[in-house]
LOGUDREN-481495 format. One record per residue (C-alpha): x, y, z. Coordinates in Angstrom, 2 decimals, always signed. Layout:
BEGIN
SITE  u  v  w
SITE  X  Y  Z
...
END
This chain:
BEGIN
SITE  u  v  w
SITE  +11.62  -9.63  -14.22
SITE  +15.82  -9.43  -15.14
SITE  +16.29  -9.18  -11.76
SITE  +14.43  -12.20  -11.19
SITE  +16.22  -14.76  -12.97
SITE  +19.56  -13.21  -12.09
SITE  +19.25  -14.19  -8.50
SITE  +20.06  -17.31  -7.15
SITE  +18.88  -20.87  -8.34
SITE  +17.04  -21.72  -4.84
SITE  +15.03  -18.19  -5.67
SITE  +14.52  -19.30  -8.93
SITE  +13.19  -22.99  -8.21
SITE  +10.46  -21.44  -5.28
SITE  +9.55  -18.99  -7.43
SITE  +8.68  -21.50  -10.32
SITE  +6.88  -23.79  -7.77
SITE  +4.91  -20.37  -6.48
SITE  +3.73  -20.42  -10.05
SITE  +2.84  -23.49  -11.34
SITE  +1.88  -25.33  -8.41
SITE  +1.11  -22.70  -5.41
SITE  -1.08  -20.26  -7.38
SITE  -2.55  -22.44  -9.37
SITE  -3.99  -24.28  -6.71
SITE  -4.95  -21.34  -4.90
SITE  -6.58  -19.95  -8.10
SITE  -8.37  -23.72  -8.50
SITE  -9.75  -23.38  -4.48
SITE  -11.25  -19.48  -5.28
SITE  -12.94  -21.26  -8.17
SITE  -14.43  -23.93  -6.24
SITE  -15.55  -21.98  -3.66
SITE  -17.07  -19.67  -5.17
SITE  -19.25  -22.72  -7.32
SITE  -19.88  -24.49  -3.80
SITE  -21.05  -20.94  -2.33
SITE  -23.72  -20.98  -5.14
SITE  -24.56  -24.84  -4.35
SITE  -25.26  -24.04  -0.74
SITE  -27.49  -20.86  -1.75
SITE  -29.21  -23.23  -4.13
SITE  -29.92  -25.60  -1.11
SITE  -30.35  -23.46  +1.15
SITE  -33.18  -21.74  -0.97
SITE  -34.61  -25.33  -1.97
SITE  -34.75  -26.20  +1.78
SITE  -36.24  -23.17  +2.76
SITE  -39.27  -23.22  +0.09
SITE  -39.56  -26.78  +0.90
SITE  -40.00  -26.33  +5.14
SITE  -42.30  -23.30  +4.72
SITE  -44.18  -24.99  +2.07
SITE  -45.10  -27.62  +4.16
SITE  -45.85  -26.20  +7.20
SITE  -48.31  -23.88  +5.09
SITE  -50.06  -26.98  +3.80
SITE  -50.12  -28.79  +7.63
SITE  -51.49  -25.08  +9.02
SITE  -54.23  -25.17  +5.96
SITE  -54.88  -29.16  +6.66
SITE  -55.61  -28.49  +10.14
SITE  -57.59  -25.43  +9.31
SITE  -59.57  -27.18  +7.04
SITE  -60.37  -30.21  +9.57
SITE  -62.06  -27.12  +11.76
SITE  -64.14  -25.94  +8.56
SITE  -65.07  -29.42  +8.00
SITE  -66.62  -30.02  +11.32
SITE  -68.24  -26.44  +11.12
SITE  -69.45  -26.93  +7.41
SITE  -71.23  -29.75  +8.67
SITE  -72.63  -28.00  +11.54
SITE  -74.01  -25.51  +9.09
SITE  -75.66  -27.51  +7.11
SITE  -77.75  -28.82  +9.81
SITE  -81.65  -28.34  +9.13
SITE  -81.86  -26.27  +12.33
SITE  -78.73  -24.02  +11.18
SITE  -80.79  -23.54  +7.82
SITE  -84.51  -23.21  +9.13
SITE  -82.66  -20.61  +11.10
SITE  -81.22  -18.68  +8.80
SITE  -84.18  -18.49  +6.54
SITE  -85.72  -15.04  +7.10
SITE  -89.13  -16.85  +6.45
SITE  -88.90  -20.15  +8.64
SITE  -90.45  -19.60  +12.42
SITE  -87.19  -20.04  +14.75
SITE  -88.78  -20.29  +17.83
SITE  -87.61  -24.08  +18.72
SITE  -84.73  -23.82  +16.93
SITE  -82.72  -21.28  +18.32
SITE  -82.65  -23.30  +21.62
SITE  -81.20  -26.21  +19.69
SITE  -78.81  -23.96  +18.22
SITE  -77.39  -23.20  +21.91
SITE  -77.44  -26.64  +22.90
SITE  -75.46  -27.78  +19.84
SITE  -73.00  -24.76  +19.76
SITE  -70.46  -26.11  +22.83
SITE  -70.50  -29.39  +21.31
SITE  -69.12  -28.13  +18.20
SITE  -66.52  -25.75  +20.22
SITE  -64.97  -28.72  +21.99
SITE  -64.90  -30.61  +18.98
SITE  -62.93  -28.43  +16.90
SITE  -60.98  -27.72  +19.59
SITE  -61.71  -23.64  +19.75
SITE  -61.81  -21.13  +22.80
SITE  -65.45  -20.48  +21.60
SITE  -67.51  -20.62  +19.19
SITE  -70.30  -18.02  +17.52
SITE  -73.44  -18.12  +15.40
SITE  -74.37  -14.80  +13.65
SITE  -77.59  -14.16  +12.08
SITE  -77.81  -11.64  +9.77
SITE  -81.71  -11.40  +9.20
SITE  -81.95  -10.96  +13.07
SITE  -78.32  -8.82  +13.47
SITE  -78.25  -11.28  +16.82
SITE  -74.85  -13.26  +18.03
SITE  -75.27  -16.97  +19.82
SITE  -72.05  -17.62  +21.58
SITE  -71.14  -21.46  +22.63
SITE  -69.96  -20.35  +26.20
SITE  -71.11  -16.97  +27.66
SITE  -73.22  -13.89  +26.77
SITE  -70.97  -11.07  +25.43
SITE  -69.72  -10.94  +22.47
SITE  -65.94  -9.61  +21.86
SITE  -65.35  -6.68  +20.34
SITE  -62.94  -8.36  +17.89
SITE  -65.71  -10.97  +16.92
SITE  -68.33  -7.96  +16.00
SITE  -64.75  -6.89  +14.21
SITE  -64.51  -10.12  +12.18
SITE  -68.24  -10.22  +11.23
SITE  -68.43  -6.48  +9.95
SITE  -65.04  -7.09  +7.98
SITE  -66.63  -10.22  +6.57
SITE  -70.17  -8.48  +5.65
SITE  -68.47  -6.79  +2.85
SITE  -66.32  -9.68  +1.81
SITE  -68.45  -11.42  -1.39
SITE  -65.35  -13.50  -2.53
SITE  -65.89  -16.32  +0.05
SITE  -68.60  -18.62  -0.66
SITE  -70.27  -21.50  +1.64
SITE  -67.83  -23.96  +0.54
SITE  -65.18  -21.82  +1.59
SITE  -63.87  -20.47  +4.82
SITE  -61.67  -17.87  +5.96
SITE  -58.68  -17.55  +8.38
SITE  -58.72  -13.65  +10.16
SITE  -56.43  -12.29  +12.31
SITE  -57.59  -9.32  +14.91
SITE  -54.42  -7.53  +14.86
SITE  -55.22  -5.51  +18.34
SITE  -55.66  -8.93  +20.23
SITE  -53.63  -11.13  +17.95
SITE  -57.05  -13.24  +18.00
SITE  -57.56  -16.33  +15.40
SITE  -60.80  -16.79  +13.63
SITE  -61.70  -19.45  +11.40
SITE  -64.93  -18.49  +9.16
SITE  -67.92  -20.40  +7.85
SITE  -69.98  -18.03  +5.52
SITE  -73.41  -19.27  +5.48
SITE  -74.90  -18.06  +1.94
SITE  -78.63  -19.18  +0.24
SITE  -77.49  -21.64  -2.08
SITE  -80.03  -20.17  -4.34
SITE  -79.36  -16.82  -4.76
SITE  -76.05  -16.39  -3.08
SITE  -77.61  -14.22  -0.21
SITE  -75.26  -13.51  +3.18
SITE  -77.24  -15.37  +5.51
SITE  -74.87  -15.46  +8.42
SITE  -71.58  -16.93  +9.93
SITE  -69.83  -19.45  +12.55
SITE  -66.80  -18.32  +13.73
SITE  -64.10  -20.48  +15.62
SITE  -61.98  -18.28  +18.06
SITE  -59.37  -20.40  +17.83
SITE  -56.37  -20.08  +20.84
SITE  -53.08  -18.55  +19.16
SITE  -51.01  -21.92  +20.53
SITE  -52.91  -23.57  +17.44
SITE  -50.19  -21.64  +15.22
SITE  -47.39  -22.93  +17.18
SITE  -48.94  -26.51  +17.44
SITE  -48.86  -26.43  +13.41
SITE  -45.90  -25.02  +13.15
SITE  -43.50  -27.22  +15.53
SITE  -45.01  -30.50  +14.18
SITE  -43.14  -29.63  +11.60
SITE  -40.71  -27.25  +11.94
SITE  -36.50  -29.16  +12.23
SITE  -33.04  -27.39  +12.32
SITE  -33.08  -25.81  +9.34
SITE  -33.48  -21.74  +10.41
SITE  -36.69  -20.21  +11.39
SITE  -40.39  -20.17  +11.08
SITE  -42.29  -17.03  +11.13
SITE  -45.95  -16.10  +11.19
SITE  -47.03  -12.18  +9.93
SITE  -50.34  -10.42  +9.39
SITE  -50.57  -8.46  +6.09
SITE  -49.35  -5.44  +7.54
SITE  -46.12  -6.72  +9.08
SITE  -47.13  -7.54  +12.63
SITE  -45.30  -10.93  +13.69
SITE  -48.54  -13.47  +14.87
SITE  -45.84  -16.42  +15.61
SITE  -42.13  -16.49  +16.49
SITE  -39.44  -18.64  +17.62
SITE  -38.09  -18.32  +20.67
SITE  -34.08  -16.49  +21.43
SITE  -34.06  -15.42  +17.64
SITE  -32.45  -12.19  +16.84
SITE  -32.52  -10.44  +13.17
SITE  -30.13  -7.90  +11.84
SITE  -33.40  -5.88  +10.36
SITE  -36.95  -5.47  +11.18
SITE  -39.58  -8.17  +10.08
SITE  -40.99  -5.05  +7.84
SITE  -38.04  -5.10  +5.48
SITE  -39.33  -8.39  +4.07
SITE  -41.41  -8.32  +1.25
SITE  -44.60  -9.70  +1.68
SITE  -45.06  -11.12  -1.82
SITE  -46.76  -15.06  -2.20
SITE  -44.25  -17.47  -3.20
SITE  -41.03  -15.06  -3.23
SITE  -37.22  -15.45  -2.42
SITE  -35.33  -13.25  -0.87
SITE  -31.97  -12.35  +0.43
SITE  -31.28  -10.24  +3.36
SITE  -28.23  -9.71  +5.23
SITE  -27.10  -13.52  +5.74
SITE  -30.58  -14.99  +5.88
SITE  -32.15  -16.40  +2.87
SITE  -36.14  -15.31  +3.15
SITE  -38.93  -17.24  +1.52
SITE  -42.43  -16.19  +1.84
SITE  -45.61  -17.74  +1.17
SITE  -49.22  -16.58  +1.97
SITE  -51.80  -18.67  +3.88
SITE  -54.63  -19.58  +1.93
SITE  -57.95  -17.96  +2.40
SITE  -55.74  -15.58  +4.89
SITE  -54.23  -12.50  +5.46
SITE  -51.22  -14.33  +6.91
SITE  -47.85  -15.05  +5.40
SITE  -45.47  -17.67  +6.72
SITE  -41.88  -16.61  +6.27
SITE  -39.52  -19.16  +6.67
SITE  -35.83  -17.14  +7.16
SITE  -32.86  -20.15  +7.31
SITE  -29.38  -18.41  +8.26
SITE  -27.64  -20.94  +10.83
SITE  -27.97  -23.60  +7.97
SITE  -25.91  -21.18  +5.69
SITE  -23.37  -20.79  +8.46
SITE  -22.35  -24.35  +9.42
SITE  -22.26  -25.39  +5.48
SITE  -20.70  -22.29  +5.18
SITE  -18.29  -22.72  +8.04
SITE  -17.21  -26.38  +6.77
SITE  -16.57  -25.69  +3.55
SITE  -13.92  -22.88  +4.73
SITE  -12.21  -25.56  +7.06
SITE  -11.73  -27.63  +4.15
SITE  -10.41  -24.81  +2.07
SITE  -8.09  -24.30  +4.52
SITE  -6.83  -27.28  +5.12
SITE  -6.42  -27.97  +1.16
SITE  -4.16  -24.60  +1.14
SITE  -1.95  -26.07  +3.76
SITE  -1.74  -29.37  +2.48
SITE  -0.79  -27.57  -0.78
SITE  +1.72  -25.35  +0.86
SITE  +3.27  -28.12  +2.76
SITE  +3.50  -29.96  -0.62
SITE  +5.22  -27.41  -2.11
SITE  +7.84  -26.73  +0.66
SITE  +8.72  -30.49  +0.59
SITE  +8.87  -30.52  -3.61
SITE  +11.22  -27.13  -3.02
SITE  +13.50  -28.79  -0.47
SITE  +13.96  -31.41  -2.61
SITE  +14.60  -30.12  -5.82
SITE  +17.09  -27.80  -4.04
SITE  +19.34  -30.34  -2.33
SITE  +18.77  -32.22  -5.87
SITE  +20.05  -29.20  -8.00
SITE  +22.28  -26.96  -5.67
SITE  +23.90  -29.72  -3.64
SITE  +26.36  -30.24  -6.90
SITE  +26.74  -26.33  -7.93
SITE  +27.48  -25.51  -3.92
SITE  +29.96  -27.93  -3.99
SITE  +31.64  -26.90  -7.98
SITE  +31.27  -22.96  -6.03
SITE  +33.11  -23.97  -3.17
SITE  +35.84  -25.74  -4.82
SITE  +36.26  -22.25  -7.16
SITE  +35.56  -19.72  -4.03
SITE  +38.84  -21.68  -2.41
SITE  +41.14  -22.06  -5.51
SITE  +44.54  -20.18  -5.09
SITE  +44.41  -17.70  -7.88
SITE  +47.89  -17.92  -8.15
SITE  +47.97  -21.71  -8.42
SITE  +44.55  -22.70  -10.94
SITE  +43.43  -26.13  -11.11
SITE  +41.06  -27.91  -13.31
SITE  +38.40  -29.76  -11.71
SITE  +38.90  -34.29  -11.94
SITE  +35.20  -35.06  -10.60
SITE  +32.87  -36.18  -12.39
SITE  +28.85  -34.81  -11.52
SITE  +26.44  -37.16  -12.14
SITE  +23.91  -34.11  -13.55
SITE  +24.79  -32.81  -16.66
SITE  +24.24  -29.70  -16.04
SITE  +26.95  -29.13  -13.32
SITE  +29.11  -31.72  -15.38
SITE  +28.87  -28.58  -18.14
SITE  +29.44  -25.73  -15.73
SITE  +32.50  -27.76  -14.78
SITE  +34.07  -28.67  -18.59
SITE  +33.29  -24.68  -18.96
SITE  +35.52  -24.24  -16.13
SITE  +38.39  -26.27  -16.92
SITE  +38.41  -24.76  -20.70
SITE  +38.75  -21.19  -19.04
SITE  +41.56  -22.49  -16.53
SITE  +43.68  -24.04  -19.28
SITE  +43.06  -20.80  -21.27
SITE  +44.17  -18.55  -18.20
SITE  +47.32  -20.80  -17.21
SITE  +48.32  -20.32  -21.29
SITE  +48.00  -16.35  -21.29
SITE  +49.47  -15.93  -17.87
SITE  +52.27  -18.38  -19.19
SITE  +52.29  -16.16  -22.56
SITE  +52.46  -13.12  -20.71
SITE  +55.35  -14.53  -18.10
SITE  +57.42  -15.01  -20.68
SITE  +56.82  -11.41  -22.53
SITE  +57.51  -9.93  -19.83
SITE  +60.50  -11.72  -18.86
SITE  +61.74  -11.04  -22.80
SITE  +61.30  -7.80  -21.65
SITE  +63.48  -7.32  -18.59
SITE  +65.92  -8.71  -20.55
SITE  +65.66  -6.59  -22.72
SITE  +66.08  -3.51  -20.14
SITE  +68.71  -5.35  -18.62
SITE  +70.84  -5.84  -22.27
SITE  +69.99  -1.71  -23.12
SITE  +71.32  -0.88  -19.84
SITE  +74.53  -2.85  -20.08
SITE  +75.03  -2.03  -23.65
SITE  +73.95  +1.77  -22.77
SITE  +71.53  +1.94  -25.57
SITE  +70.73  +5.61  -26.79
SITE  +67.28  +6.28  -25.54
SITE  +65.53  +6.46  -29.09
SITE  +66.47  +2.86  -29.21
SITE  +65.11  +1.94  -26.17
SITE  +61.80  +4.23  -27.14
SITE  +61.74  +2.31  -30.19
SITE  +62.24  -1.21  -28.86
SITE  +59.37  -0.47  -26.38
SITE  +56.85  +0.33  -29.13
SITE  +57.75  -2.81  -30.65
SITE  +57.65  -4.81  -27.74
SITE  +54.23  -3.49  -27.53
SITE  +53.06  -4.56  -31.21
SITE  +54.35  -7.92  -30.63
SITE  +52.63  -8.11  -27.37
SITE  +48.70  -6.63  -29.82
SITE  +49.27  -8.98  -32.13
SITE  +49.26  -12.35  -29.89
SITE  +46.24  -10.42  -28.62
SITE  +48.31  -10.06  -25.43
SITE  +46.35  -6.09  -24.77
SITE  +46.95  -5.53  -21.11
SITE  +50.84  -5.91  -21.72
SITE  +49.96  -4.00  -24.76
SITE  +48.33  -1.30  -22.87
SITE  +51.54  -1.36  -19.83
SITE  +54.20  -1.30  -22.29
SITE  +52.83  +1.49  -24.80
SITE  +52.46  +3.70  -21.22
SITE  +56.14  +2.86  -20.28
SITE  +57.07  +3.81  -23.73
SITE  +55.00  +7.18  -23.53
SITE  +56.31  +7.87  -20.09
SITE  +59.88  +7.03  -21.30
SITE  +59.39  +9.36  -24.51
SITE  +57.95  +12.02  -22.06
SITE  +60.85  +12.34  -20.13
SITE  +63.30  +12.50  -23.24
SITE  +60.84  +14.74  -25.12
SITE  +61.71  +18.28  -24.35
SITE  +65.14  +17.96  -23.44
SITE  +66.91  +20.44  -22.39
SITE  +63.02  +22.16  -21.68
SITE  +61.29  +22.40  -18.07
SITE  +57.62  +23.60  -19.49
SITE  +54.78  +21.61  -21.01
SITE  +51.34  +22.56  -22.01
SITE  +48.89  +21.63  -18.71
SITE  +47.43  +18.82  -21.70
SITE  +50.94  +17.24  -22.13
SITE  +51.53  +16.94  -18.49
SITE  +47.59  +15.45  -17.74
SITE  +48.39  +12.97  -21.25
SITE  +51.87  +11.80  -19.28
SITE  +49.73  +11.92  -16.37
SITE  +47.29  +8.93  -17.91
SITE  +50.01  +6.65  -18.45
SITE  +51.25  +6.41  -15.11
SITE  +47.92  +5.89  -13.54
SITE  +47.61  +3.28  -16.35
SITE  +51.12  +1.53  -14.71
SITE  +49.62  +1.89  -11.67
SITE  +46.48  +0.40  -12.33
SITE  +47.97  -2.47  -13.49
SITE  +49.22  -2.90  -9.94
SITE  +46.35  -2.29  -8.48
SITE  +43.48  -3.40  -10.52
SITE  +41.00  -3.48  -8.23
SITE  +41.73  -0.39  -5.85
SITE  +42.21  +2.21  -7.95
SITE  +40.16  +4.62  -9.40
SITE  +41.04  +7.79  -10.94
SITE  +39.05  +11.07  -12.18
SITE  +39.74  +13.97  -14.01
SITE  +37.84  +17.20  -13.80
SITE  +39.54  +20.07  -16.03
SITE  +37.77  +23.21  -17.82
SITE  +38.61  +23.15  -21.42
SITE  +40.54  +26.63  -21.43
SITE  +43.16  +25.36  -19.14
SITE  +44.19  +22.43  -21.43
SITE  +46.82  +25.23  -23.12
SITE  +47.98  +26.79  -19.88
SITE  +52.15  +26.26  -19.87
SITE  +53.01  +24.80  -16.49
SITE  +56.51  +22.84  -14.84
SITE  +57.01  +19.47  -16.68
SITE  +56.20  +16.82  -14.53
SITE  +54.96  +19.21  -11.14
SITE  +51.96  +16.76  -10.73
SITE  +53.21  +13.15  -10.80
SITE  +55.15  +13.46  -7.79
SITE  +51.86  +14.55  -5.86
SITE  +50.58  +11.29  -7.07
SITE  +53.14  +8.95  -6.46
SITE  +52.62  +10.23  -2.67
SITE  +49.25  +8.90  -2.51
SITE  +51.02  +5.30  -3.19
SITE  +53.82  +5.83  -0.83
SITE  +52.06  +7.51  +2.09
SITE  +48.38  +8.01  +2.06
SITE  +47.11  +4.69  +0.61
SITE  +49.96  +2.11  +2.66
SITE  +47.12  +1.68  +5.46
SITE  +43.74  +1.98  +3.54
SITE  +41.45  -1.18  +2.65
SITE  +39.14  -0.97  +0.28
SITE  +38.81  +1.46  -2.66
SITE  +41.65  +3.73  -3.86
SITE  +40.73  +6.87  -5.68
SITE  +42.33  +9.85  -7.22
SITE  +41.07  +13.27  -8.43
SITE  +42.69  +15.52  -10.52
SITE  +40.99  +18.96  -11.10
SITE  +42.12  +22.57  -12.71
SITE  +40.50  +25.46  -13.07
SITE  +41.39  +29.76  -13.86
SITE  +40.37  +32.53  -11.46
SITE  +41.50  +35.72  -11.04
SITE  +44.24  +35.09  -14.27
SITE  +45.74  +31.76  -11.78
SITE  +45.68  +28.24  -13.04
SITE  +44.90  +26.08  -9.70
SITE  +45.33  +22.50  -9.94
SITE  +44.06  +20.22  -7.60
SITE  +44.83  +16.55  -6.26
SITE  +42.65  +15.08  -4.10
SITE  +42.91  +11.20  -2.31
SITE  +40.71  +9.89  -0.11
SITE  +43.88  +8.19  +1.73
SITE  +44.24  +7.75  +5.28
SITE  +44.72  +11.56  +5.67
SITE  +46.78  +13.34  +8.34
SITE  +46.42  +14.18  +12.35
SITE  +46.74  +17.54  +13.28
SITE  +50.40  +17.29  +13.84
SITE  +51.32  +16.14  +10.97
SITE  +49.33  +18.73  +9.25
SITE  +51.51  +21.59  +11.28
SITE  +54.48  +19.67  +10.73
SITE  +54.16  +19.45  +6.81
SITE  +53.09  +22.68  +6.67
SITE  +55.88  +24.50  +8.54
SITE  +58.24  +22.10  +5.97
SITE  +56.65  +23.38  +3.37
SITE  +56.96  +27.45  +4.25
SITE  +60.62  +27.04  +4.07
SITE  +61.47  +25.09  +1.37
SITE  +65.37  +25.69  +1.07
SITE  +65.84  +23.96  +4.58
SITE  +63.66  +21.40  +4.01
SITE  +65.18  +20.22  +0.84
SITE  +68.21  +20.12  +2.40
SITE  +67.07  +18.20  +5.66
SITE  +64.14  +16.06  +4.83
SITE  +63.80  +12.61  +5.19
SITE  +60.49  +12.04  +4.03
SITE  +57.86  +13.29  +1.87
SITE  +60.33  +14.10  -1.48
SITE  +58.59  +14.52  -3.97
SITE  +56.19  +16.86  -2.39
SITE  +59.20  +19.51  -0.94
SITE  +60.51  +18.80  -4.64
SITE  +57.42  +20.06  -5.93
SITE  +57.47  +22.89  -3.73
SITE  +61.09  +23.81  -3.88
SITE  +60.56  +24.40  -7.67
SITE  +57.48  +26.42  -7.28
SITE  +58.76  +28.88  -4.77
SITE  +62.07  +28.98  -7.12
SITE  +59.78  +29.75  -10.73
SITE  +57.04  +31.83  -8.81
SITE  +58.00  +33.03  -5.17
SITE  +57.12  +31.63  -1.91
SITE  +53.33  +33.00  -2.10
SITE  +52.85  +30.12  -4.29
SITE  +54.12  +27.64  -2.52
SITE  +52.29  +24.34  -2.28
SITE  +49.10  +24.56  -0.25
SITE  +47.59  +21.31  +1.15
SITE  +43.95  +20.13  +3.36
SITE  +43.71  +16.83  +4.91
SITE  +41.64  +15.44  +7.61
SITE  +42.43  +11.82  +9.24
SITE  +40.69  +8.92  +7.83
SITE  +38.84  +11.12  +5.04
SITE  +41.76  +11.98  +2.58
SITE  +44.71  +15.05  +1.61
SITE  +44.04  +17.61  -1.54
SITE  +47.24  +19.09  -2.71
SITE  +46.67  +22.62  -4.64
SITE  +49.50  +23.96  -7.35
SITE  +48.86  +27.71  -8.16
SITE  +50.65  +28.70  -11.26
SITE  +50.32  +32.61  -12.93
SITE  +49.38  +32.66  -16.15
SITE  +51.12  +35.45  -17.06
SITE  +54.50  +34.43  -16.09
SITE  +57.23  +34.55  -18.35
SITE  +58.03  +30.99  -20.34
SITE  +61.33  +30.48  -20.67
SITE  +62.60  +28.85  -24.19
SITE  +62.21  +24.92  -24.69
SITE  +64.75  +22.97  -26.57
SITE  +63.16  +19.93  -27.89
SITE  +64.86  +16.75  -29.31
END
C-alpha cells in the first residue's frame, strides 16, 4: 500500500476512481443481477405453473364433454334394462348397436365399446373384434372400485399408446359393476388440447405414470432423459437450465410436464446485454472523469516540474507565477523558501571558504610553523559547526587530519595498518566532496591486521591513481575497495576499482615497469605514485614483494601490497 501512494499523482487519481466509482458500480451490477436472476426464476416458474395448469384444465374440459355425451348414453333405459342381470335383453341389444356409432361420431372417437359384465360380452360401434388393449382397459378397470358412475376415467395402453375415456356403469343401488363404455379416442386429441393452448413460452409434455412420453413437441432436444423428472402432482423442479413443473391429469395416469428453458434464455440473454453495456458506460465514464481530473491537477505540477527539471543548479531561481490551485501555489512558495535558503548557505559557504584560502595563502607567505596552521584548521572547522555549516565542517577537519598526519611522525616512515586506513578516511572524505555522487568507497579488513606496522602513507598513492587514470573515462558510479588480510605470517592489502581497467599492453607494459623499479623511477613519465609505491617496497622488503597488480578493460585494476610481518621496524621519532 506505501508503494501505492508513492507513485505518481495520475496513478494515484485512477486508482481512487477504480475505487469509488469503478468497483462500486461493478459491485452494484453483481448485486442486481443476481436479484433480477431470481425475478426471472420467479417468472419463469409462475409462467410455467400457469401454461401447464391450463392446458390440464382445457385437456380435462374436453375430456369431460366426451363423458358427458357418454353419461347420457348410459343412462338410457335400453343401456340400463341391459345391464340388469334380470331384465330380458332380447330387443335391446339391437338398439344398443344401432345407437353405439351415433355416439362414436358424436364424441368424436375412433370407436366406441359397450361391455357387459353379467354377459362377459363386448358391443363395438364399428366392427367385430375387440382389441387386445380394450379387453386390457376393461380387466384393469374390473378391479378399480374408486370410480363411480358419475365419474370417468382417462387410460393410457402403454404398448399402443391408445387413449380411453371410461364410463363405469354401477347399480345405483348397491354400487354393483354392471359394465362400461369406452371411447378409443385417436392420440391427435392430446395434441388438439394441447396446441389450443400451448404459446412461446418452452414446452409441453405428455407422460404415462411410468415415464413413457404420450405427447411431444416437435425438434425439442433435452440435456437428460424424461425419467429424471419427478413425477410428483403439482411440483417444481429444476434441471439443468429448464425449469420443470408437473401436474397430474385428473382421473388419469397421465402427467403434463410443462419444461420452459428458451424463455429463461432470451430474459436471460437481455439482461446480460444490459449489464454489459452499463459496465461500459461506467468505464467510459470513468476514463473521461480521469482525463479530466488529470489535465485539471497535473497540468500545473508538470509545468512547476519542468521549470525545476531545467533550472541551472549553479544559477537557482525562485519561481514569479502565480497557480491558480492552491495546491501547486504551495508546492511553489515551498520551493522558493528552499531556493533562498540554498543561495544563503552556498553564499555562507563561498565566503568560508574563500576566508580560508586566504588564510593558506597568508600562512604560506608568512611561513607559518605547521602546528599553527594545524591549529588554525581545527578552528576554521569549529567556526564553520557552529553556523551549522557541517559539510565544510566535515572537509576542513579531514584537511586538518591529513595535514596533522603528515607532520605526525616526523622524522618516522612506519604507522600502524589502523593509522594509515584512519588517514586513509579523510582523503576519500576530500574526495567525496568532489565527487558526491560517483564515489563510493568500502573497507573490508580482519580485525588482527588493524596493529600490523606497515610504510606511512604506501596506500594513498594507489588511490589517488584511480582519480588520475582509471576513473578520467568512466560514467556512472565510482567505487573503491580496500581489503587486508594475514596468510602464511604476510599482511596483503588490497585495492580494487572498477575503473576503466587496462588492455593487454598496458598490462605487460606496467608490469615490466614495475619488475625493475630503479629504472623506472628514474625514467617514468607516468603512473608516479604507483613506481613510488613500488620503489619503496622493493627498497624495505626486496624485489619479491614488489607491487603486484590484475586488471581487465572496462571491468576495473586491484593493486596488492605484501608486507612481512616479521620484518624488522625501524625506530620512529614522533613530534
Amino acid at each position: 500500500m506505501r508503494r501505492i501512494f508513492k507513485s505518481k499523482l495520475s496513478t494515484k487519481i485512477t486508482i481512487f476512481i477504480f475505487i469509488f466509482i469503478v468497483l462500486p458500480t461493478v459491485m452494484i451490477t453483481v448485486y442486481l443481477t443476481k436479484v433480477y436472476q431470481k425475478l426471472i426464476k420467479e417468472d419463469i416458474e409462475r409462467a410455467t405453473q400457469q401454461q401447464v395448469e391450463t392446458i390440464e384444465d382445457n385437456i380435462g374440459n374436453n375430456f369431460n364433454i366426451v363423458f358427458q355425451k357418454m353419461n347420457s348414453f348410459g343412462n338410457r333405459p335400453a343401456v340400463t334394462r341391459l345391464m340388469n342381470e334380470n331384465y330380458s335383453r332380447s330387443g335391446t341389444i339391437q338398439e344398443i348397436k344401432i345407437s353405439l356409432p351415433e355416439l362414436c361420431v358424436d364424441t368424436g372417437a375412433i370407436n366406441l365399446y359397450l361391455y357387459i359384465n353379467s354377459l362377459n360380452s363386448y358391443y363395438a360401434a364399428f366392427g367385430s373384434i375387440i382389441p387386445d388393449e380394450v379387453k386390457r382397459a376393461v380387466e384393469g378397470m374390473k378391479e378399480d372400485q374408486s370410480i363411480n358412475s358419475n365419474d370417468f376415467k382417462i387410460v393410457m395402453d402403454t404398448e399402443t399408446h391408445t387413449i380411453f375415456c371410461i364410463k363405469v356403469i354401477r347399480d345405483y343401488r348397491t354400487m354393483i359393476f354392471r359394465g362400461l363404455i369406452i371411447a378409443r379416442l385417436p392420440s391427435s386429441e392430446l395434441t388438439k388440447y394441447i396446441e389450443k393452448i400451448h404459446n412461446t413460452y418452452g414446452d409441453i409434455y405428455v407422460v404415462t405414470e411410468g415415464g413413457s412420453i404420450v405427447y411431444a413437441p416437435l425438434k425439442r432436444e433435452l440435456t437428460y432423459q424424461i425419467e429424471d423428472i419427478e413425477l410428483k402432482n403439482e411440483s417444481m423442479q429444476l434441471l439443468g437450465e429448464d425449469s420443470v413443473y408437473v401436474k397430474s391429469l385428473k382421473n388419469s395416469d397421465l402427467y403434463v410436464v410443462g419444461i420452459n428453458k428458451r424463455f429463461t434464455a432470451s430474459r436471460l440473454r437481455l439482461h446480460f446485454q444490459r449489464i454489459f453495456m452499463l459496465i461500459i458506460v461506467s468505464v467510459a465514464f470513468s476514463l473521461v472523469l480521469s482525463l479530466v481530473l488529470i489535465k485539471l491537477i497535473l497540468n500545473p505540477l508538470n509545468e512547476l516540474t519542468e521549470y525545476i527539471r531545467n533550472t541551472d543548479p549553479d544559477n537557482l531561481r525562485t519561481i514569479s507565477k502565480k497557480y491558480q490551485d492552491e495546491e501547486t501555489q504551495v508546492l511553489a512558495n515551498a520551493y522558493n523558501e528552499l531556493v533562498t535558503k540554498v543561495n544563503e548557505n552556498i553564499d555562507k559557504k563561498y565566503k568560508a571558504e574563500l576566508a580560508l584560502k586566504q588564510a593558506q595563502i597568508n600562512s604560506l607567505q608568512y611561513q607559518i610553523n605547521p602546528h599553527f596552521v594545524n591549529n588554525t584548521l581545527q578552528l576554521i572547522g569549529a567556526m564553520a559547526a557552529d553556523r551549522d555549516m557541517f559539510d565544510l565542517y566535515e572537509i576542513v577537519l579531514a584537511f586538518s587530519r591529513i595535514f596533522y598526519y603528515s607532520i605526525k611522525f616526523k622524522g618516522g616512515s612506519y604507522v600502524t595498518l589502523e593509522d594509515e586506513l584512519e588517514f586513509l578516511d579523510n582523503y576519500i572524505t576530500l574526495q567525496q566532496a568532489r565527487y558526491p555522487d560517483n564515489l563510493k568507497f568500502e573497507k573490508v579488513i580482519q580485525q588482527e591486521c588493524q596493529d600490523i606496522v606497515v610504510p606511512k602513507i604506501i596506500i594513498q598513492p594507489l588511490i589517488e591513481n584511480c582519480f588520475s587514470h582509471a576513473f578520467v573515462k568512466k560514467d556512472g558510479e565510482w567505487w573503491i575497495k580496500v581489503g587486508a588480510r594475514i596468510r602464511n605470517r604476510i599482511l596483503t592489502i588490497s585495492v580494487s576499482d572498477n575503473g576503466t581497467g587496462m588492455g593487454a599492453d598496458q598490462i605487460k607494459r606496467l608490469d615490466a615497469e614495475l619488475a625493475d623499479p630503479d629504472k623506472t623511477l628514474k625514467t617514468g613519465t607516468s603512473h608516479i605514485g604507483i613506481r613510488n609505491v613500488n620503489a619503496r617496497l622493493c627498497l624495505l622488503y626486496g624485489i619479491a614483494y614488489r607491487l603486484r597488480f590484475t586488471s581487465k578493460e572496462e571491468e576495473g585494476t586491484t593493486f596488492y601490497i605484501q608486507i612481512p610481518i616479521d620484518s624488522e621496524v625501524p625506530g620512529q621519532e614522533e613530534e
